[in-house]
C-alpha positions in Angstrom: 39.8 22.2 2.9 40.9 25.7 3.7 44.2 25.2 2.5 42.8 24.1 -0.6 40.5 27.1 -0.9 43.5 29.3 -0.2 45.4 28.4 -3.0 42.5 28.0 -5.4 40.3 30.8 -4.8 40.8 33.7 -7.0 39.3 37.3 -7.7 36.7 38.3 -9.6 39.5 40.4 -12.3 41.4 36.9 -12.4 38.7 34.6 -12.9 38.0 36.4 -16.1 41.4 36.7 -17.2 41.3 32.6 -17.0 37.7 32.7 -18.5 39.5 34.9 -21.7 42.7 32.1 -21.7 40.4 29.1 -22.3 38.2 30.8 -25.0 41.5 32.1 -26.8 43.0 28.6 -26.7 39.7 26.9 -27.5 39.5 29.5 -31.2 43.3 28.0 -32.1 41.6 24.6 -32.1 40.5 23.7 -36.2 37.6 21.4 -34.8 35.9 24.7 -33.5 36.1 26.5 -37.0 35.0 23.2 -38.7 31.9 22.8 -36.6 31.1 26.5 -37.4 31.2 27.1 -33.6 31.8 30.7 -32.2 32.9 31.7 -28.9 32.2 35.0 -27.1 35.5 35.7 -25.0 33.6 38.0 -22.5 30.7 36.2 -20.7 27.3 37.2 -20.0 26.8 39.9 -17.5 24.1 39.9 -15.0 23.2 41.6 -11.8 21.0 39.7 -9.0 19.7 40.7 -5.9 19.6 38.4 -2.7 16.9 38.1 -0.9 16.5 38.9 2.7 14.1 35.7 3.1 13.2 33.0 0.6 9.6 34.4 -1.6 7.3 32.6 -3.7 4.5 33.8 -6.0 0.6 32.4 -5.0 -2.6 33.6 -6.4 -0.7 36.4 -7.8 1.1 38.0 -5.0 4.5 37.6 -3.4 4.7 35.5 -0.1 7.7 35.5 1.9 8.2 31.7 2.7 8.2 29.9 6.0 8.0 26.8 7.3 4.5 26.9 8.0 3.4 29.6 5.1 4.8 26.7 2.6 2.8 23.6 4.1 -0.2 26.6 3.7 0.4 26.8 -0.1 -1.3 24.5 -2.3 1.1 22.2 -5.1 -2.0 21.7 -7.2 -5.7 22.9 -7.2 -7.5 20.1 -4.9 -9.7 17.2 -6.6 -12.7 15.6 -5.8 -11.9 12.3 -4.3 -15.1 10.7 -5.6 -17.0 6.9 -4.4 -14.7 4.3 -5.9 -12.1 6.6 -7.9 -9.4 6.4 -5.1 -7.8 3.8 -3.3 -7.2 3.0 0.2 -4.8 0.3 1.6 -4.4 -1.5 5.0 -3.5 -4.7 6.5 -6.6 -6.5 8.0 -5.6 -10.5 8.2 -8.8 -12.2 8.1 -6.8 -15.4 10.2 -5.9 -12.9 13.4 -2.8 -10.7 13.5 -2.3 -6.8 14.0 -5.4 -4.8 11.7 -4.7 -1.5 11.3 -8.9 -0.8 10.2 -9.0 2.0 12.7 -6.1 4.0 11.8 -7.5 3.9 8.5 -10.7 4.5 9.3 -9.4 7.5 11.0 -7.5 8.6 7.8 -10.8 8.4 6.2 -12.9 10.5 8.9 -10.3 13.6 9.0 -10.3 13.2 5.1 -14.5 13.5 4.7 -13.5 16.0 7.9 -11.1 18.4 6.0 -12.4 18.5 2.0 -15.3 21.4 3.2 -12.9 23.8 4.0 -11.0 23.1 0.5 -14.5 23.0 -1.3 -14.1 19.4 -2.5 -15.9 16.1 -1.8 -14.3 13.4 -0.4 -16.5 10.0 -0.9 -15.8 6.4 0.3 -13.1 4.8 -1.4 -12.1 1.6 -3.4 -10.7 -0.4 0.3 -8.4 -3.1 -0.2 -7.9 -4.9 2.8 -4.3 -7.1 2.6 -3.5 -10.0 4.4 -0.1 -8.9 4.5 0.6 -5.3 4.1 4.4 -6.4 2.8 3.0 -8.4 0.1 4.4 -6.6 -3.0 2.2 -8.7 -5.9 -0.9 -8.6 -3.8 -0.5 -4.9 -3.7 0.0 -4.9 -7.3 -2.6 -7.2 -8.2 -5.0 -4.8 -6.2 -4.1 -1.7 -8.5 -4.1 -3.5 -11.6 -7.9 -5.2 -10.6 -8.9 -1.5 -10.2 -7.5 -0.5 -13.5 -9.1 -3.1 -15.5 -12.4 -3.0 -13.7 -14.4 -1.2 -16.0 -17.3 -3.3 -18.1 -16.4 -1.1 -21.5 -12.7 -1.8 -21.1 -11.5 1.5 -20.8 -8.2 2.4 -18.7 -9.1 3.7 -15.1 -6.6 5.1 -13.0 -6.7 5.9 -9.1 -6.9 9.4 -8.3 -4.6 8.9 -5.4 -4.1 5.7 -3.0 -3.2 6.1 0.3 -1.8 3.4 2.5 -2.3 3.1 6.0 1.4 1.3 7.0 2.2 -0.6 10.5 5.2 -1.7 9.4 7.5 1.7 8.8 10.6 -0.2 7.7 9.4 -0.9 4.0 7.8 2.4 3.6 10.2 2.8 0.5 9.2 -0.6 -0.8 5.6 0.7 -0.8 6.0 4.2 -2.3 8.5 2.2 -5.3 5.2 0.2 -6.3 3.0 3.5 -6.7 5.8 5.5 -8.3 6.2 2.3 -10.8 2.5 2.7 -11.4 2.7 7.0 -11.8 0.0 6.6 -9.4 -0.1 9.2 -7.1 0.3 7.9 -2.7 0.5 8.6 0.4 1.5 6.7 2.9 0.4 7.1 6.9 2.3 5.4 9.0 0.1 3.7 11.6 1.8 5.8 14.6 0.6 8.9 12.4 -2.4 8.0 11.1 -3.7 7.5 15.1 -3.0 11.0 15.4 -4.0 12.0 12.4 -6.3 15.2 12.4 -8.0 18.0 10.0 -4.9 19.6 9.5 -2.7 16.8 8.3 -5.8 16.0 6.1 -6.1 19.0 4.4 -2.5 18.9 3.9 -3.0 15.5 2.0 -6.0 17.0 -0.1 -4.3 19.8 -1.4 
């Protein structure tokens, strides 16, 4: 790679000298003047500064950007997450087998925990307990129940769904069915959500 980069690389005085070639040889060409194209042979000239750390602008003032200032900074203003207007997903087999009810129930705690410090409300959601968290049409047939539910046949879309998941090897397959949807998710890995706390919530919220 180095020996590539020493015999491509060239000065600043040379790269425009190349920059002036092309254009010249791209004028001689009659499909330029036919197309009523013209070409500028000296490019645009701008100076930049570089920044000393990464910044961001929130609620009007500059924030030098960390790690931790960034997970701080709010993507969109937080919404009510009001009774039955968001979704909440977890395997509980009603013939035995792993439930994961208390890590969602956790979830759900640090959530209704959390939204006072963001000024929201969070309220009980629509919970949709699967026999089998890697059934794919039982998922979808959940979301699509919730959209149609309404008696006056309007549209009604989740505000978010989160889904509690045990098994963390088709965490892709689940997020694929919500992005499919544009429904906005969140998925907590069981291991996670046992640990979840205030902080992770509010991080969710916002």
């Amino acid at each position: 790679m180095r020996n590539a980069l020493d015999k491509t690389r060239v000065i600043p005085v040379e790269k425009m000298q190349k920059i002036k070639q092309m254009v010249n040889l791209l004028l001689t060409k009659k499909s330029i003047e036919k197309w009523g194209m013209k070409i500028d042979n000296m490019p645009i000239n701008f100076t930049n500064t570089v920044l000393a750390a990464p910044q961001c602008v929130s609620n009007k003032q500059i924030v030098y950007c960390s790690d931790d200032t960034l997970r701080k900074i709010s993507i969109n203003k937080p919404v009510d997450l009001t009774e039955g207007d968001w979704m909440l997903f977890y395997a509980h087999p009603s013939k035995g087998g792993r439930s994961n009810f208390n890590a969602a129930d956790k979830v759900l705690k640090n959530f209704k925990d959390a939204c006072g410090r963001l000024g929201i409300k969070v309220e009980d959601p629509e919970f949709v307990e699967l026999e089998n968290e890697n059934d794919a049409k039982g998922i979808e047939e959940a979301i699509l129940n919730f959209m149609m539910e309404n008696k006056d046949s309007t549209f009604k879309h989740p505000i978010i769904c989160v889904f509690v998941l045990g098994n963390e090897k088709i965490y892709q397959k689940i997020k694929d069915i919500f992005i499919h949807y544009r429904i906005p998710s969140q998925v907590v890995t069981v291991r996670n959500a046992l640990g979840f706390n205030m902080s992770k919530a509010s991080n969710v919220l916002k």
